[in-house]
N, C-alpha and C positions, 0 to 999 in steps of 0.2 A: 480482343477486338471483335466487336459485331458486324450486323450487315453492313457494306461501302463504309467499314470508320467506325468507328464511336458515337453514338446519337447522344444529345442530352436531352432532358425530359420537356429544355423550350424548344427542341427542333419538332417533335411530335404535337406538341401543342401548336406549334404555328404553324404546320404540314393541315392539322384537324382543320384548323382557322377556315384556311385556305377553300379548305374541300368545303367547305359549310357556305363560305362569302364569294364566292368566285367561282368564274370557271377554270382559272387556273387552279390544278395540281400537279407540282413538279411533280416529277417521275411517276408520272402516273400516264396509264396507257388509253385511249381512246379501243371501245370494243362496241362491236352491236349484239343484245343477245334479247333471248328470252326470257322474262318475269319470271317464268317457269323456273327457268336453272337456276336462280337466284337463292341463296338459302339464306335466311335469318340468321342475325346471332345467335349463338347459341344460348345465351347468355346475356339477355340485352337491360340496360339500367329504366329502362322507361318503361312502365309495367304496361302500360296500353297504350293503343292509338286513336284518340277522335280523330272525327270530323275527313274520313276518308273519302266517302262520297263527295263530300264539299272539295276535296283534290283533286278527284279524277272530273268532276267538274270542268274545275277553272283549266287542265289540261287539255280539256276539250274547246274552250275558248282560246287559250293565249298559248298552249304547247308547253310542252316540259320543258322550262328554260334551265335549270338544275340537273344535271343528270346524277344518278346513285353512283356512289365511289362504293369501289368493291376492294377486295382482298383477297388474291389467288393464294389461298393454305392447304397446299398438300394435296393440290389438284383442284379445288373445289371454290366455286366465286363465293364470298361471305359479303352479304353488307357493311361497310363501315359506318357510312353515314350516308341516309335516306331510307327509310325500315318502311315510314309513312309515304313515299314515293311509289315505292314499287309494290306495295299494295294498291294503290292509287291503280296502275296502271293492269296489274290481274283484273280487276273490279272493272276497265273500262275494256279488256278482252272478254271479260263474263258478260258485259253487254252488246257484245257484238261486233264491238269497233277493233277491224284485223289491223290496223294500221300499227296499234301497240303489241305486235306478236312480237316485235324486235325492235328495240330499244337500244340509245345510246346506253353505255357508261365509260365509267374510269375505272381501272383495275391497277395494283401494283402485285408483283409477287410478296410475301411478307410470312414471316414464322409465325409460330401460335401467339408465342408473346409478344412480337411487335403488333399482331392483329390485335388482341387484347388493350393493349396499349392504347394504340390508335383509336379502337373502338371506346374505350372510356375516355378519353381525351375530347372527341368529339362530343360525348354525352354530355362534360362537365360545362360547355357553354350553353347548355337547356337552362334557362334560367329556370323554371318553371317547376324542376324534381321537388319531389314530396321529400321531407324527414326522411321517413324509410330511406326513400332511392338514394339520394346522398349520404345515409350509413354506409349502404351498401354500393356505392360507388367507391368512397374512401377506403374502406376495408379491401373491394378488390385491388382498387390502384396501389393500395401497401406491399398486396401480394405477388404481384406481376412487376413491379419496381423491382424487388426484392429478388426476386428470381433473375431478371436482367442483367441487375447488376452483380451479384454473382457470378452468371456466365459472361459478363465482358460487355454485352451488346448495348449497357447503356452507361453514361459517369452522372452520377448523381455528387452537387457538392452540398452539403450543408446535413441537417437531420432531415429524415422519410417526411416526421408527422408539417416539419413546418415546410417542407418544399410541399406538398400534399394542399396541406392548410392553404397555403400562400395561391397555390394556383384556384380552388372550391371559392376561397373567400370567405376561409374562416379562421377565428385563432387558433391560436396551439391549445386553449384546457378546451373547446369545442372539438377538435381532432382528438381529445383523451377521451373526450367522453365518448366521440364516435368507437372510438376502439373499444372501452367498455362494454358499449352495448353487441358489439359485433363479434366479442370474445364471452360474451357470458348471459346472455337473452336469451333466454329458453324458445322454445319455437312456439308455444300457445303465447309468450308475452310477443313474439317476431309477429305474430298471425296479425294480433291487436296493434303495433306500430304498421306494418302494411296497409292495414285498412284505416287509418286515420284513428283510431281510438285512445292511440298515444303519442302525446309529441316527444320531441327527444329528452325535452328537461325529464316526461315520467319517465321514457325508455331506459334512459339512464341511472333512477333510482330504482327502477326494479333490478335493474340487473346486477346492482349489489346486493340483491336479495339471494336466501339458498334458493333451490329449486322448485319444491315443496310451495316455497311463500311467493313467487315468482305467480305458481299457475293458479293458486286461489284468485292475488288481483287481477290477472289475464282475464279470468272467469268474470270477476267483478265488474272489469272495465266492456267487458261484450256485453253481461246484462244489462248495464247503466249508459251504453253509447259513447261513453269515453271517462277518464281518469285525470284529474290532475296530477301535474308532478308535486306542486303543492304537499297534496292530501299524503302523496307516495312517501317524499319525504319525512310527513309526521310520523308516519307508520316506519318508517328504517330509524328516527332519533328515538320514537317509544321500544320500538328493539331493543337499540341500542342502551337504552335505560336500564332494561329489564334483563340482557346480559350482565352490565355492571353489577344491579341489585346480586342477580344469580351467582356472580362470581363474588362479590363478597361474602353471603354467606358460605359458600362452599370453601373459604379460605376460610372463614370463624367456626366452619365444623369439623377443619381437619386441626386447628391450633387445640378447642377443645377437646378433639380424638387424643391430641398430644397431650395436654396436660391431664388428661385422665389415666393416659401410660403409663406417664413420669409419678401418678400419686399411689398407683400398682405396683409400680417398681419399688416404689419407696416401701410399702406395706408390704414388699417380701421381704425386700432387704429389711426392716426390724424384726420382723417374724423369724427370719435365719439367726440373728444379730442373738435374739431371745434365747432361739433353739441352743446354738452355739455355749451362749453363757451356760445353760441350765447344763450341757455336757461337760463344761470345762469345772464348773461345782462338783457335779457329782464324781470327776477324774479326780478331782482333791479331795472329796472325801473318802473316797477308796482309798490315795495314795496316802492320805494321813492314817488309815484304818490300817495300813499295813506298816507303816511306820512306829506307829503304839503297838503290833503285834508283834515287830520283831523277833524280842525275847518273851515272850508273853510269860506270865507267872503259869508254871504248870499246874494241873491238879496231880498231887503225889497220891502214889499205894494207899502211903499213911492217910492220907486226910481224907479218903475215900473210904478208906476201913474205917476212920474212924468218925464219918459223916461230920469233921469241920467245914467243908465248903456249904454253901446253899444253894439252890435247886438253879435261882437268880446267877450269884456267880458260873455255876457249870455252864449256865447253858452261853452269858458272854462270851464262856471262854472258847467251848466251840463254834462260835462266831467269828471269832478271829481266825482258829482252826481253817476254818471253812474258805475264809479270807483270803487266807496266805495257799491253801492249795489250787485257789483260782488264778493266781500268777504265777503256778511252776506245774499245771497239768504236762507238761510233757516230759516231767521228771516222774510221773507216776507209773508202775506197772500195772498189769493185770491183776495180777495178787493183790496189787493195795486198791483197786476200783471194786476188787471181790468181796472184800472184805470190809469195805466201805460199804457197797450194796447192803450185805449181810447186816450193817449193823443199822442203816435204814429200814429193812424189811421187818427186826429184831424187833426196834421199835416202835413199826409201826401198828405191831401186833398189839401190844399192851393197851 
């Protein structure tokens, strides 16, 4: 529960009405003060005020028939509605007329956010807000709705953007786009909506833009006096081209990355395939070499005393010799590697 009940967001709106068309305002207090104490919002949707003089004017003709509605928050009078009144009325104390030192108003006591509240509620019947101000209207009332209803103080029924929408007077993809620009407009493209140099259609397309691409047309649009959303457009579909392009090639350089992998791979595996056969030959012809040398025919006493064999045979046959003691080195002693040596060395004298 909030303040007196649960408020909904048409009791505020018709509370604003009130204070704007009338001199009725329920619950609102009749006070006399000074201009002086008076403080501005802090925070107000209407960037400036003409034609002040032309108010304290027609005051001095016909009398303030409107008094300023205030809002006592946390001690202190805020304006609600009438920012351009009581300017009016400093401006006819700075002229010398003491009769405006004290002045009616309406005050109610009221929280930050029902001040807030009330205070944009009022703003939203300006017919007259720039693009800017009604971004930036929408976006606060999203924010201060949101927090309300949270803590209890207000019942909203339906979605934010279209009770929001429904009260400004605009659609729902109009409220999408206000949030767009309000969640993602760089503050050099915010400078350029503020000042008139963009309206919301560009506001809008820039601010799908990164950040970087944001502050070049920002720049663009201050040196040229404004920007169409048009132009903004062309320039976010040629982006958007130009990612696509990007992204296809980088997907056709990583398939090729791939198929140059798969053809290195291939080229090892035959290479190993190659290496492999050429070991598994040469293991068979060793293991045939020792298989013919099992028994090998010896060279005898005889045939050596009596020079039968020839130089050709002896030396086959220590071939095999050789052979077969390479598959049983650890049947060998000292003595028979000595005597091996020895007969190496023997003849390698000759």
């Amino acid at each position: 529960m909030g303040l007196e009940g649960e408020f909904s967001f048409l009791d505020i709106v018709n509370s604003a009405t009130r204070s704007r068309t009338a001199a009725e305002v329920k619950d609102y207090t009749e006070i006399w003060l000074s201009p002086y104490e008076i403080k501005d919002a802090p925070q107000n949707t209407r960037q400036e005020y003409k034609n002040i003089d032309a108010l304290a004017d027609a005051f001095l003709l016909v009398g303030q028939e409107q008094p300023t509605v205030l809002a006592k928050v946390n001690g202190e009078y805020r304006i609600v509605d009438g920012h351009r009144r009581n300017r009016a009325n400093i401006m006819l104390i700075e002229r010398g007329y003491e009769q405006f030192k004290k002045v009616r108003f309406f005050y109610k006591d009221m929280t930050e956010n029902m001040y807030e509240l009330s205070l944009l509620a009022g703003n939203g019947f300006t017919q007259d807000l720039t693009p800017y101000e009604k971004a930036e209207l929408a976006g606060r009332l999203k924010k201060v709705l949101e927090k309300m209803r949270d803590n209890g103080e207000i019942e909203l029924k339906g979605k934010l953007r279209d009770i929001i929408g429904q009260y400004l007077g605009e659609s729902s993809g109009q409220m999408g786009r206000y949030e767009k620009i309000n969640n993602s407009l760089t503050e050099e493209a915010k400078e350029q909506f503020k000042n008139g140099n963009l309206g919301s259609v560009a506001a809008y397309e820039i601010a799908r833009l990164p950040a970087a691409e944001q502050k070049i047309i920002a720049n663009l649009a201050a040196e040229q006096g404004g920007i169409e959303g048009k132009e903004i457009a062309a320039i976010v579909q040629e982006k958007k081209e130009l990612e696509k392009q990007t992204k296809k090639a980088e997907e056709a350089a990583r398939e090729a990355k791939k198929a140059a992998k798969a053809a290195q791979n291939a080229q090892i595996g035959a290479t190993q395939a190659s290496l492999q056969a050429e070991r598994s030959a040469e293991n068979a012809d060793q293991s045939a070499g020792v298989v013919i040398g099992m028994n090998p025919p010896m060279v005898s006493i005889m045939d050596t005393e009596n020079d039968i064999s020839s130089p050709e045979e002896i030396k086959q046959e220590a071939i095999i010799i050789l052979q077969q003691l390479l598959h049983i080195p650890e049947k060998l002693t000292y003595e028979d590697v000595i005597s091996l040596q020895g007969i190496f060395i023997e003849r390698n004298r000759e």
